[in-house]
C-alpha angles and dihedrals in degrees: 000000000000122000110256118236094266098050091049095047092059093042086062093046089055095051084047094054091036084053095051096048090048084041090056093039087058091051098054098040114023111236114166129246132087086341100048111133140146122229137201130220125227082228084066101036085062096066091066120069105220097161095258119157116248088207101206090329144064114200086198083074102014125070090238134197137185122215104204111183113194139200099029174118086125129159096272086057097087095051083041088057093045088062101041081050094047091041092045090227131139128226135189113230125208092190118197109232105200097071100349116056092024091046098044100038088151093052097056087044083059093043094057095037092059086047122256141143114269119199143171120254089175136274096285108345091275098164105250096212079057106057145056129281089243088050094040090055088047092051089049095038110048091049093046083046087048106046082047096048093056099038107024097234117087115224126260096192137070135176118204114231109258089007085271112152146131142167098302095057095046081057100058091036093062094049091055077049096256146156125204116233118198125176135223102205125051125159092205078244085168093076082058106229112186114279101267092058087050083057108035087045085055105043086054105057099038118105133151111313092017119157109214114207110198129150127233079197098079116067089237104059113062089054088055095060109086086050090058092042095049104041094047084041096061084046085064104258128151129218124224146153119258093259096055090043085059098036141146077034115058140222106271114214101254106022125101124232113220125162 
């Protein structure tokens, strides 16, 4: 006898749970399969000498840090850069295209005016391990038409949803001339903790050449920021955008960025 609708439907649910838990167990330690995928550390990009501009800093001497922030411009992106401007830090942006970039034109064009780093985090969050190459290359394409459309510069970087990502999608993301950015401290803010445990999770992970994942999506995180900044700050790091973590190497088109 057939399944009725409702069984079926949390039958699907449970194969998609079960998917997300073996997803995060290939990113952390590498098994092979679908998910299989090298990654290459800033520490390394820095011994080769690939023209790229150090901006005020040079990670070979400072103990360096980039702050990413995925899925904006939001409402909470204008008081965010408030604080990045005030704080003179930069920042490197995955912005999200469907309801973000296209919604908030006038915030990206301030992002990239005050200097920060603009990259793509897809066209609407499909996961790219989960579609098709056509629609792969579209999710990757319109965000990356449409950041260059508003700012003038395409964008080099990407960073997969969910951080799920293998061969296959280095592959296409090299043709669309991108590199894959990952993270090493997250402090899970989207599933919005109150301010301070953004900002204690954070703190505690952090170390030279980390890469920070936050979200100006979620209502406490943006509050937790100067918090971050000031207190690493005070530990002697130094804030910088992807590129100038890697410089004077530079982010090659298919590879992944991992700390």
């Amino acid at each position: 006898m057939p399944a009725s609708p409702e069984k079926m439907m949390k039958i699907r649910k449970g194969f998609r749970a079960a998917a997300v838990l073996v997803t995060a167990g290939a990113l952390s330690l590498g098994l092979t399969g679908c998910t299989k995928y090298d990654t290459t550390a800033p520490s390394t990009v820095r011994k080769t000498d690939a023209g790229a501009k150090f901006g005020t800093v040079d990670c070979r001497k400072a103990k360096c840090v980039a702050l990413t922030f995925d899925a904006g411009p939001s409402e909470n992106t204008p008081r965010l850069l408030d604080i990045l401007k005030e704080k003179k830090v930069p920042a490197t942006f995955f912005l999200l295209g469907k309801n973000h970039v296209m919604k908030h034109p006038d915030l990206v064009k301030r992002m990239a005016r005050e200097g920060h780093e603009l990259g793509s985090h897809t066209w609407d969050h499909k996961i790219l391990t989960d579609i098709s190459d056509d629609q792969i290359r579209q999710e990757l394409k319109r965000t990356d038409d449409a950041i260059e459309k508003l700012t003038g510069k395409r964008p080099t970087l990407m960073r997969p949803p969910q951080g799920r990502t293998n061969d296959h999608v280095s592959k296409l993301a090299k043709q669309e001339g991108l590199a894959q950015i990952l993270w090493d401290v997250t402090s899970k803010d989207y599933k919005e903790p109150p301010a301070r445990t953004i900002r204690e999770r954070t703190l505690k992970q952090t170390h030279r050449d980390s890469i920070i994942l936050l979200h100006d999506l979620y209502k406490n995180t943006v509050p937790a920021v100067p918090g971050i900044i000031d207190a690493l700050k005070a530990k002697g790091y130094v804030f910088v955008t992807v590129p100038q973590l890697l410089a004077p190497g530079k982010a090659e088109p298919g590879k992944i960025y991992k700390p």
